[in-house]
C-alpha beads as a LAMMPS data file, in Angstrom:
LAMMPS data file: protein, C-alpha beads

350 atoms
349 bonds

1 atom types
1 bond types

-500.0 500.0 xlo xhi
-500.0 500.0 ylo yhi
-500.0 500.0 zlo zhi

Masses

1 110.0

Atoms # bond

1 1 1 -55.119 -362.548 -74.338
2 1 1 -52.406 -359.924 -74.086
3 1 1 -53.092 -358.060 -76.637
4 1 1 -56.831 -357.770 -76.162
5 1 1 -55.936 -356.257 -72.841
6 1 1 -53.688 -353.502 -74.366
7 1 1 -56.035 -352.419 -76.574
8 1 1 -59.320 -351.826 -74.455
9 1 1 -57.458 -348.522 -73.644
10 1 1 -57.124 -348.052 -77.360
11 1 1 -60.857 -348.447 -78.084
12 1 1 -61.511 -346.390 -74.944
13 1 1 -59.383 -343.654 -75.859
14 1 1 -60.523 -343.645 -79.479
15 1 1 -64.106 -343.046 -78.320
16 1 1 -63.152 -339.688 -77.209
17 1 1 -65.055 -336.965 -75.569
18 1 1 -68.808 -337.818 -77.237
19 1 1 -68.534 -341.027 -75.120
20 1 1 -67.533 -339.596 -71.948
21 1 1 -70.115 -337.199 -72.567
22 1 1 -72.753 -339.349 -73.310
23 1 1 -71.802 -341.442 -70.256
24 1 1 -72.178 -338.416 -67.625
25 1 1 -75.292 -337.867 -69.504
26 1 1 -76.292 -341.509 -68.384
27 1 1 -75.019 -341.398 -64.953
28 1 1 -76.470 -337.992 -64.340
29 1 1 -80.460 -339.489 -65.321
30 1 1 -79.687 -342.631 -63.469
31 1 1 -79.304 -340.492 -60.882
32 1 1 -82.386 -338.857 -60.395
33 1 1 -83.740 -342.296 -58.435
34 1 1 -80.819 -342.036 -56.002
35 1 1 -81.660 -338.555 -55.499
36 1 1 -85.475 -338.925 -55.862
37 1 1 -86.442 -337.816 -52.150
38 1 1 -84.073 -334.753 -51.880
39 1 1 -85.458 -333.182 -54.934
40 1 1 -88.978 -333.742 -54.043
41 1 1 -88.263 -331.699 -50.973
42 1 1 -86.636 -329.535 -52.606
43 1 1 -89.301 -329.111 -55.270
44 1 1 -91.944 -328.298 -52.856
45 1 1 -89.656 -326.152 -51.078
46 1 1 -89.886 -323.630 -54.344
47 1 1 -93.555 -324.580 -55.986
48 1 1 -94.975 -323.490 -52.322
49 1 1 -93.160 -320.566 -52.657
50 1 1 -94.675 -319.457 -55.630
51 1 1 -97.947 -320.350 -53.761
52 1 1 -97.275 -318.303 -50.987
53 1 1 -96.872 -315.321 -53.153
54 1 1 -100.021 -315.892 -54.875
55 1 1 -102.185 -316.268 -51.588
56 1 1 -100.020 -314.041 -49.651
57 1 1 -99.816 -311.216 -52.046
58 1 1 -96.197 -310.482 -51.452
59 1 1 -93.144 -309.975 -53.523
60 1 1 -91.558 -312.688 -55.726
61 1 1 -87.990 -312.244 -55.752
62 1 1 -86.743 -315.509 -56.540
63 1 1 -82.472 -316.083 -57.543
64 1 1 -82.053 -316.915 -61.399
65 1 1 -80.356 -319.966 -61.752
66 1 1 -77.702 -318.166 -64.031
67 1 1 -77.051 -315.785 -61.077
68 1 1 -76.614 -318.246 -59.009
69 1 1 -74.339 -320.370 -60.710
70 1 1 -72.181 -317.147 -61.864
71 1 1 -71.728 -315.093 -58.905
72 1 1 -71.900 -317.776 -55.860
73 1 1 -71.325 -321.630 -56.950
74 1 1 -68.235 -320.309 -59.058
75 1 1 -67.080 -318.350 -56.304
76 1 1 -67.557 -321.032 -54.429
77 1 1 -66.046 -323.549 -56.799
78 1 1 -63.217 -321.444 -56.987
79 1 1 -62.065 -321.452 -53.280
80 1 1 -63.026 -324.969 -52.194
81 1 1 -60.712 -326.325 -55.010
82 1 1 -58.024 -324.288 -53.790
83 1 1 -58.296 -325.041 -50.285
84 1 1 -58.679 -328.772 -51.516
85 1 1 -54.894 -328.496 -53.150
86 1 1 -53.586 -327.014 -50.662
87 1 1 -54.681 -329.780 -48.034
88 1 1 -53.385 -332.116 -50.495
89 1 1 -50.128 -330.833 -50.887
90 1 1 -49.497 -330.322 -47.208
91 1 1 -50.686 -333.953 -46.825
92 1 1 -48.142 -335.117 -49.681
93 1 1 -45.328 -333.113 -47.682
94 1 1 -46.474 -334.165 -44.077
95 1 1 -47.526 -337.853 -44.739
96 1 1 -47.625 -339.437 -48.459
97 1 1 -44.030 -337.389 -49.362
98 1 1 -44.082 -338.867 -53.239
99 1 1 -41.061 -338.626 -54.954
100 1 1 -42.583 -336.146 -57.396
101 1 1 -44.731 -334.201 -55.824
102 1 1 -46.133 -331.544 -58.609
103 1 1 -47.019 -334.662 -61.158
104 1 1 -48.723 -336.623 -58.033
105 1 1 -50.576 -333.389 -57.439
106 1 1 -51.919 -332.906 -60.642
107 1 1 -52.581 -336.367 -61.146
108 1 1 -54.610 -336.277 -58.058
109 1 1 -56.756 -333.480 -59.230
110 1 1 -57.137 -334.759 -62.727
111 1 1 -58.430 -338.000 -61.604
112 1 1 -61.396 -335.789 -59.536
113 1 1 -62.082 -333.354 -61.765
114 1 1 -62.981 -335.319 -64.695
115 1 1 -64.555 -338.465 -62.229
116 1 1 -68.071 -338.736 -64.048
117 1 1 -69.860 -340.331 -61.250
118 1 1 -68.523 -336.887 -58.794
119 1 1 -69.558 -334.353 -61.749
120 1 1 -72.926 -336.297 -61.913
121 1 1 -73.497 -336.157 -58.219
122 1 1 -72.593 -332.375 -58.395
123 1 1 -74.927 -331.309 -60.614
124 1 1 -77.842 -332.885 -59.104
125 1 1 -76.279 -331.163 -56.107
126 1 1 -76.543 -327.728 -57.501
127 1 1 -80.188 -328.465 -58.668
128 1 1 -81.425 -329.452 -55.567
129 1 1 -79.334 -326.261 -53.954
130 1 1 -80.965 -323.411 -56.566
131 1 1 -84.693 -324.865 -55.594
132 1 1 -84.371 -324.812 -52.083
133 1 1 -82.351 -321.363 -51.793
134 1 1 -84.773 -320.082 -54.708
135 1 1 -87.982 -321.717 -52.487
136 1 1 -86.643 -320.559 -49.531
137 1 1 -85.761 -316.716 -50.456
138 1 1 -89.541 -316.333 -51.719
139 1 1 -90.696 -317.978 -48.194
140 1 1 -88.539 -315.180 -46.383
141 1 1 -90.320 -312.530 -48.492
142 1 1 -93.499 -313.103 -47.056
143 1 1 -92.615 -312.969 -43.631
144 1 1 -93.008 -309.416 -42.938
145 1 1 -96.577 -309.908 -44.849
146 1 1 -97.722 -313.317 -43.240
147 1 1 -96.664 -313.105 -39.917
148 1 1 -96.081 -308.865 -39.329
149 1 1 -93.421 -309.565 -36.826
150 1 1 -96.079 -310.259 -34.371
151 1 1 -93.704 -311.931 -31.946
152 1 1 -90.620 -309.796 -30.690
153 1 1 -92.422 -308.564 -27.484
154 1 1 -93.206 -312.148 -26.875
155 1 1 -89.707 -313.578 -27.169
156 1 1 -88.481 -310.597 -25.306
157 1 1 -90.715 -311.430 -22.172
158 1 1 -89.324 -315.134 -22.526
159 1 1 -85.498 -314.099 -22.682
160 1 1 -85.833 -312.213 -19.515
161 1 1 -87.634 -315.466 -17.898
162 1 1 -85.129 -317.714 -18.788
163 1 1 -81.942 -314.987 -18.221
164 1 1 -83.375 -314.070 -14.336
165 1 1 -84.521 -310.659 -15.790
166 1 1 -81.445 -309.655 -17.478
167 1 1 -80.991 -309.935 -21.637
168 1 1 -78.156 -312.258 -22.957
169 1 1 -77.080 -309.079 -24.860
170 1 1 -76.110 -307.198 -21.687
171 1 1 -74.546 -310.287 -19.974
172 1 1 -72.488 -310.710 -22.778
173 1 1 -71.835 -307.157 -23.674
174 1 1 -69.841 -307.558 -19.911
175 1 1 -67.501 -310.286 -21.432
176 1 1 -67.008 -309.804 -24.906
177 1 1 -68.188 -305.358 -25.101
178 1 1 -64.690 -304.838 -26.791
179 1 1 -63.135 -304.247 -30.288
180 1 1 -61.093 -306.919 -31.240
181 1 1 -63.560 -309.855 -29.523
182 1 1 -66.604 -307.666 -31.787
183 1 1 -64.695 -308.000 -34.703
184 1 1 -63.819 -311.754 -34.218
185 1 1 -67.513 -312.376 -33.696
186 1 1 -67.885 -310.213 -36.650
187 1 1 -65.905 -312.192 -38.912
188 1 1 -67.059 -315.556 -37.453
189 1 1 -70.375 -314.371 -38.713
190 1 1 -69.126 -313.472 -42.127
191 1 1 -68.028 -316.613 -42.847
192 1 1 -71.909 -318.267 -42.341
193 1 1 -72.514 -317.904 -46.740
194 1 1 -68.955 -319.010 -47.798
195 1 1 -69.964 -322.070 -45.101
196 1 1 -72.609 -322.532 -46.189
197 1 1 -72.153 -322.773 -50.194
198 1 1 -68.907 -324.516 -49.260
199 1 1 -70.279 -327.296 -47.319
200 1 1 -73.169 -327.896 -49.789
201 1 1 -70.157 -327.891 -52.959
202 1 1 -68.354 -330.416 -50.785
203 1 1 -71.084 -332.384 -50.605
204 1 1 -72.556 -332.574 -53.186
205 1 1 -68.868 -333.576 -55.698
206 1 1 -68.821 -336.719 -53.967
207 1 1 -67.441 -339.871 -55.707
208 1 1 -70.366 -341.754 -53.992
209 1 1 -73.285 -341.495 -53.137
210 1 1 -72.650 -342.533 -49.602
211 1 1 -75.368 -342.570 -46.877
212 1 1 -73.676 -338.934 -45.482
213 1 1 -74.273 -336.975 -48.192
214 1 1 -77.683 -338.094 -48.507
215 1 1 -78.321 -337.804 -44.666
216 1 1 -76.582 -334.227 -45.331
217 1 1 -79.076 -333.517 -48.499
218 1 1 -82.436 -334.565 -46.353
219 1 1 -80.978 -332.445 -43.256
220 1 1 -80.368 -329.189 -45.545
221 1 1 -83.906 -329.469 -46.765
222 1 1 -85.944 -329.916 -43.861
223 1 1 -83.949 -327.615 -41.542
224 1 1 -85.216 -325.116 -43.815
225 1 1 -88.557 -326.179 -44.218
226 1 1 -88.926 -326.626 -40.409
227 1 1 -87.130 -323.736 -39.284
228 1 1 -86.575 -321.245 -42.221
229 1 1 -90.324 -321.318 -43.621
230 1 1 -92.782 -322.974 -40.729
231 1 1 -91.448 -321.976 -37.542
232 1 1 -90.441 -318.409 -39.170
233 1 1 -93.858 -317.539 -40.319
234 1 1 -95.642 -319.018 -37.696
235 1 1 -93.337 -316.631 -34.919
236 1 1 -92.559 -313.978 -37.113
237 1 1 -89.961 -312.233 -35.602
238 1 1 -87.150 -309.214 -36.487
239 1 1 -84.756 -309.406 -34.235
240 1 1 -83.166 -307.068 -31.142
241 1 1 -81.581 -304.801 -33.684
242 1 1 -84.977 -303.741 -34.912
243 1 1 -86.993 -304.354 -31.655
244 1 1 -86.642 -300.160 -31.329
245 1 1 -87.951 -299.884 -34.608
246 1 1 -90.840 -301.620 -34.197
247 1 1 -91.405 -300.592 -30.793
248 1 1 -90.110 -297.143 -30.369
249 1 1 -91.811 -296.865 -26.659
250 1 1 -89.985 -299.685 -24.969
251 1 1 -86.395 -300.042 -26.930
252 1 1 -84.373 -302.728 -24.473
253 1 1 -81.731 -303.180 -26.490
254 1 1 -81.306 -299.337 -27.061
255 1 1 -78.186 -299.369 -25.026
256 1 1 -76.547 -302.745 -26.389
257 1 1 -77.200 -301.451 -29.885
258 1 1 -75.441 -297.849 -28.628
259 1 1 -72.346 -300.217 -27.658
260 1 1 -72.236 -301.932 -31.180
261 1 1 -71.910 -298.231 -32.442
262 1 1 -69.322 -297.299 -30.572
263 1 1 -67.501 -300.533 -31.126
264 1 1 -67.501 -299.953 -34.656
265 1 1 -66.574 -296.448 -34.795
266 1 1 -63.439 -297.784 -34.528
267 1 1 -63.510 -301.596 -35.405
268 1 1 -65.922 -301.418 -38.374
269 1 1 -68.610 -303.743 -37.396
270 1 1 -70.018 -305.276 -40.997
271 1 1 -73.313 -306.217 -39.129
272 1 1 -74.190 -302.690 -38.434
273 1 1 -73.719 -301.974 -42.425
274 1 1 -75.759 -305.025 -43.447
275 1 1 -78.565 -304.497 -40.711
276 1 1 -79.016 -300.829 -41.661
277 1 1 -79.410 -301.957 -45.398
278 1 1 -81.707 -304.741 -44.879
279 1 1 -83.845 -302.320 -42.627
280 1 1 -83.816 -299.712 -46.001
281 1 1 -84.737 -302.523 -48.173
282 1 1 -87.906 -303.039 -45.753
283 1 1 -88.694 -299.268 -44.927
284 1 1 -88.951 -298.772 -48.919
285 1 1 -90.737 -301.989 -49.633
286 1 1 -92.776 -303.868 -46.974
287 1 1 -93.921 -306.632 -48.910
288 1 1 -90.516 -307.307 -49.388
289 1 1 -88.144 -308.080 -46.720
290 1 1 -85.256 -310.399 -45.793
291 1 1 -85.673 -309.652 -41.917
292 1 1 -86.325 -312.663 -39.690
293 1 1 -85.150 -313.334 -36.207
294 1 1 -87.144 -316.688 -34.902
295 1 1 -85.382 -319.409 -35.674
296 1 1 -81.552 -318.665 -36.235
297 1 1 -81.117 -320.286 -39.096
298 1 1 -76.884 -319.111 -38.802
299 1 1 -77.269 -321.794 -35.809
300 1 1 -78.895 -324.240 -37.644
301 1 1 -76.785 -324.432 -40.360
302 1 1 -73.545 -324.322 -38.473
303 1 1 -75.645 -326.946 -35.883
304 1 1 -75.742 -328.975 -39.443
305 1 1 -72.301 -328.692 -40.591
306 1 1 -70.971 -329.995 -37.365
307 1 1 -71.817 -333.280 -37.730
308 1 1 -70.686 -334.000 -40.788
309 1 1 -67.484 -332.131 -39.683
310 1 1 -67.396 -334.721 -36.637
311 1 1 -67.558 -337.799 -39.384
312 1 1 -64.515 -336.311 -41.427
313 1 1 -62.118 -336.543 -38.668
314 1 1 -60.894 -335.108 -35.162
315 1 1 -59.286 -331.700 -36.355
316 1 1 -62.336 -330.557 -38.411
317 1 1 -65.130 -331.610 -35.449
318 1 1 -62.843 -328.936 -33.144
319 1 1 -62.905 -326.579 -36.399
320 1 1 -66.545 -327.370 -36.779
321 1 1 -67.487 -326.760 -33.413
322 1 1 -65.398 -323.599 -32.705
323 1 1 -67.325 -322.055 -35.765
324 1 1 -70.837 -323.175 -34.109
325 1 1 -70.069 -321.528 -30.342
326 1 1 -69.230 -318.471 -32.329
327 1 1 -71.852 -317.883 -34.611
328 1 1 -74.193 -319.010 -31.788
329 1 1 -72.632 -316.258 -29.548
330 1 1 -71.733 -313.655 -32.314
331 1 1 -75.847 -314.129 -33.417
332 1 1 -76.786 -312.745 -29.785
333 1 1 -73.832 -310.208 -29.142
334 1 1 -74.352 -308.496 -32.763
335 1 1 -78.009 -307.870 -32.223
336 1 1 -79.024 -310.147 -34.998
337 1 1 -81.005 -312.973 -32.700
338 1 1 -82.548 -313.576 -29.323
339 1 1 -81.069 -316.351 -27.407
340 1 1 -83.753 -318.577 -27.999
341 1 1 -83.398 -318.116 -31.785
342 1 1 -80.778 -320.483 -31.372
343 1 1 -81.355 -322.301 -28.232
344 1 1 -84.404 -323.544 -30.551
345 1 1 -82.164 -325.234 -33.425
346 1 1 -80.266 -326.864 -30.312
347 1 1 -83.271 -328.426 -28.929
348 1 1 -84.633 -329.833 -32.135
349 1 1 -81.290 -331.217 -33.010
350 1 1 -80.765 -333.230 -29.520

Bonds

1 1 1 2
2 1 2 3
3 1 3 4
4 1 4 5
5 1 5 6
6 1 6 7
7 1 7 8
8 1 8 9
9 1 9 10
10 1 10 11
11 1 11 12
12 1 12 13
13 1 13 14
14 1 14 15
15 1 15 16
16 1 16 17
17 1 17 18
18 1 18 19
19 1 19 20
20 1 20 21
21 1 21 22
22 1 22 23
23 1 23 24
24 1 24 25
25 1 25 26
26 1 26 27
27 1 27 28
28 1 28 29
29 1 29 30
30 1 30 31
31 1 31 32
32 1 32 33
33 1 33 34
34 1 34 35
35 1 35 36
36 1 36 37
37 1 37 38
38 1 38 39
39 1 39 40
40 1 40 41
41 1 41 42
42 1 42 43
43 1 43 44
44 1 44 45
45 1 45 46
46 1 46 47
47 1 47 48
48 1 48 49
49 1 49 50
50 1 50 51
51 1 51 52
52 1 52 53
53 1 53 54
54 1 54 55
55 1 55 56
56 1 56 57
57 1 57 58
58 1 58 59
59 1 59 60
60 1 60 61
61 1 61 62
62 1 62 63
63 1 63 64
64 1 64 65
65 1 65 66
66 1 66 67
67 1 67 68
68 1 68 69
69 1 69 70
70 1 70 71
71 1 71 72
72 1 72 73
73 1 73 74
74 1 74 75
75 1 75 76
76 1 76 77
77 1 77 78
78 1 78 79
79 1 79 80
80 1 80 81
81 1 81 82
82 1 82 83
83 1 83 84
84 1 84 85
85 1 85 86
86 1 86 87
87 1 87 88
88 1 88 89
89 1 89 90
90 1 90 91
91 1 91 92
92 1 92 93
93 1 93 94
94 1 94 95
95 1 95 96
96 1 96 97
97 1 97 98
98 1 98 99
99 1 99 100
100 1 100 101
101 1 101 102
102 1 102 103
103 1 103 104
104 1 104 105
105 1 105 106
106 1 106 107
107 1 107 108
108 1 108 109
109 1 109 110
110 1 110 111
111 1 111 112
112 1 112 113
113 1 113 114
114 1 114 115
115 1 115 116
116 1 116 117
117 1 117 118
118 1 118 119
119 1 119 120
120 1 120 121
121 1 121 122
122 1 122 123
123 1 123 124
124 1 124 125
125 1 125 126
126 1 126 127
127 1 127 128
128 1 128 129
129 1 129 130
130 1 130 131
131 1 131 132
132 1 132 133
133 1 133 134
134 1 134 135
135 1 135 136
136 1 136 137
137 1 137 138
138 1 138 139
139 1 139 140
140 1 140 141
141 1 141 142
142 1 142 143
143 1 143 144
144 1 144 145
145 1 145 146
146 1 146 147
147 1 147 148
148 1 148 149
149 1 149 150
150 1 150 151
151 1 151 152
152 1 152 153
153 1 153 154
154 1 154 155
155 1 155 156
156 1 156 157
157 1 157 158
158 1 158 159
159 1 159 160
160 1 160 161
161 1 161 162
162 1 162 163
163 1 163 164
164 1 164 165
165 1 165 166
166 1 166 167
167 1 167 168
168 1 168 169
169 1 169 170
170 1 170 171
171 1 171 172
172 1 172 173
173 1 173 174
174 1 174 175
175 1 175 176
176 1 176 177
177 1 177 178
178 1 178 179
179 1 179 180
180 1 180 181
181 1 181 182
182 1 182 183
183 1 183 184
184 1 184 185
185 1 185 186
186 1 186 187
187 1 187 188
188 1 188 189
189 1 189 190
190 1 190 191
191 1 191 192
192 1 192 193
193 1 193 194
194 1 194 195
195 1 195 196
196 1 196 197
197 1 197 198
198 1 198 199
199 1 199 200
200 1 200 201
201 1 201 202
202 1 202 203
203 1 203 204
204 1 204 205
205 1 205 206
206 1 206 207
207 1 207 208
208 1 208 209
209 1 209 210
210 1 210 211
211 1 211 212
212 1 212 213
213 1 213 214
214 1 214 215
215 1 215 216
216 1 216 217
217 1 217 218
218 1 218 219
219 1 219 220
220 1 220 221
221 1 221 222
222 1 222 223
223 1 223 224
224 1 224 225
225 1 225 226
226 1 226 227
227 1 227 228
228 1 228 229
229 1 229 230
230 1 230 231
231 1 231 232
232 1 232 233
233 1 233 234
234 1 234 235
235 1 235 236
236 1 236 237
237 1 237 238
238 1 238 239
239 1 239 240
240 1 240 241
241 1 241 242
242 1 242 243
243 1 243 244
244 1 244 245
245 1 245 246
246 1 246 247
247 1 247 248
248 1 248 249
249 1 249 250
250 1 250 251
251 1 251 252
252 1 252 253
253 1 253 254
254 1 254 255
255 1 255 256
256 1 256 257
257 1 257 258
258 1 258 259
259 1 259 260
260 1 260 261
261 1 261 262
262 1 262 263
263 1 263 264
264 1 264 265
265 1 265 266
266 1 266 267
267 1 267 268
268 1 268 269
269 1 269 270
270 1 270 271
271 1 271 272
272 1 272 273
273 1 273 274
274 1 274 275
275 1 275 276
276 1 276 277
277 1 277 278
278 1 278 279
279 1 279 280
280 1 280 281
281 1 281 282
282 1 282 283
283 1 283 284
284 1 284 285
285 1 285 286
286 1 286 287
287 1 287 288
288 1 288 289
289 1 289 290
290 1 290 291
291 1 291 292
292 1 292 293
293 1 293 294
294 1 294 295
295 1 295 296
296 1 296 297
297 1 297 298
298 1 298 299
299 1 299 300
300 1 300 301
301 1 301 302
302 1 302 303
303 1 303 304
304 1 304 305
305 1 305 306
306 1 306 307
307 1 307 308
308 1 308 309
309 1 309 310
310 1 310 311
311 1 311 312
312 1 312 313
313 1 313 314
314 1 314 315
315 1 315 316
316 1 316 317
317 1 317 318
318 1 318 319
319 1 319 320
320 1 320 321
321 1 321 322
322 1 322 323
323 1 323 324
324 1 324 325
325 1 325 326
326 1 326 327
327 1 327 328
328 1 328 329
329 1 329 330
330 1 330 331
331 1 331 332
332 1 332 333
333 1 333 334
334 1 334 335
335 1 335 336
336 1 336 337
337 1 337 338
338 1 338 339
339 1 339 340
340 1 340 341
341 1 341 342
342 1 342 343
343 1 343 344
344 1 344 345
345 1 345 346
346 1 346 347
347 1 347 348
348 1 348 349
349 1 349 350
């Protein structure tokens, strides 16, 4: 009896990496029941895309999946592992305090990186992400086509309703109309694609497939269904920063946008930079544009990583929740959305 239990290592390690291989390879098709619903939504996300540009007549500018694997789940990859160590080693310090730390360490991220159940899960993570970002960035094409930004005067009008006649911009342009409180907003705002990649990465290399990360997967997908494509096509919308633009006779946020300028004249506002080159992009190309106001989908996807933030523990739901007030607040201040762009993800959320 002993020695048949010393050498099931044996016969396990003899097997080697075709084994291992060919058991992700089983794991990962099991898999696709488990994930069944998420990549259905996910599917349709990207095949009505496709539609939409073939009824709509509008650009198809959809991510290749090498792109997107190169440039942002590597990047991606990259910095969540190193964060990841580095919470590990201050927890082995603070709390575990092994008596040989480096060895635990790489022990500990051995073990994860070659789990075959977390790779698995991964990977059917990153396929589900590339269809609904792909889907998704041909839906926002055809905004500017569908739905002509029909709406901005409307929202405008309801702002002022709900604000006593004033714009949120101006009320908080009395609070926050200064350089280093911009530039915090500014960064806060920054930080919405690294978030957002980094949450999904998280995610998605779980050991389990626990009832979280699925409730996670289902949430991603129809918050951008619901918000990103329906509601955004339905209230077309481009936002304060272009309301002059659009409507050169009545410009209300001509002054607020004049602040932002002089703001960055000396605090370098990145929103300015990004808003001026999506507004190019659009000028040159009208069936083409990334430009959307109505919903904030910033909101909603901070409004999605809060929760999960809130299961994980204490010190990330007050992380979690500091980044949500200030991309809510930095989304208004920076010109990007009205109020109710993200007053509207709150709501559907409650």
């Amino acid at each position: 009896m002993q020695q048949g239990v010393s050498l099931a290592p044996q016969v396990e390690e003899r097997r080697g990496i075709p084994y291992a291989i060919a058991d992700l390879s089983t794991i990962f098709l099991a898999g696709f029941k488990s994930h069944l619903l998420p990549h259905l939504l996910a599917l349709f996300i990207l095949v009505s895309g496709y539609a939409a540009v073939e009824l709509g007549g509008g650009s198809n500018v959809s991510p290749s999946f090498q792109v997107f694997v190169a440039k942002y789940f590597a990047a991606t990859a990259f910095y969540v592992l190193v964060l990841l160590f580095l919470v590990k080693f201050l927890r082995m310090i603070i709390v575990e305090k092994p008596e040989k730390p480096i060895s635990h360490l790489l022990q500990w991220g051995l073990s994860n990186l070659t789990d075959r159940q977390r790779i698995a899960n991964g990977v059917h993570g990153l396929l589900f992400t590339f269809m609904v970002m792909g889907g998704f960035t041909i839906w926002k094409n055809q905004i500017s086509v569908m739905g002509h930004f029909a709406w901005d005067q409307d929202l405008v009008s309801l702002e002022r309703l709900l604000h006593g006649g004033m714009l949120p911009q101006d009320i908080l342009a009395t609070v926050l109309g200064f350089p280093l409180t911009a530039k915090i907003l500014d960064m806060a705002y920054l930080l919405w694609f690294p978030m957002l990649l980094g949450s999904i990465f998280i995610m998605s290399f779980q050991p389990q497939q626990s009832l979280l990360r699925m409730r996670f997967m289902i949430a991603f997908a129809l918050t951008w269904v619901l918000g990103g494509i329906i509601t955004a096509n339905i209230f077309a919308s481009a936002g304060p920063v272009y309301y002059g633009r659009l409507n050169p006779a009545l410009d209300f946020f001509a002054a607020h946008m004049d602040l932002l300028r002089n703001i960055s004249a000396s605090a370098h506002l990145e929103a300015l930079a990004l808003q001026d080159s999506l507004w190019t992009i659009y000028a040159a190309t009208p069936s083409f544009s990334s430009i959307s106001a109505f919903p904030s989908m910033h909101v909603a996807i901070a409004m999605l990583i809060f929760p999960v933030c809130r299961h994980l523990g204490w010190l990330l739901a007050g992380l979690g929740a500091t980044y949500l007030l200030l991309t809510f607040i930095g989304s208004i201040f920076l010109g990007w959305h009205y109020a109710i762009d993200g007053m509207l993800e709150q709501v559907l959320r409650l």
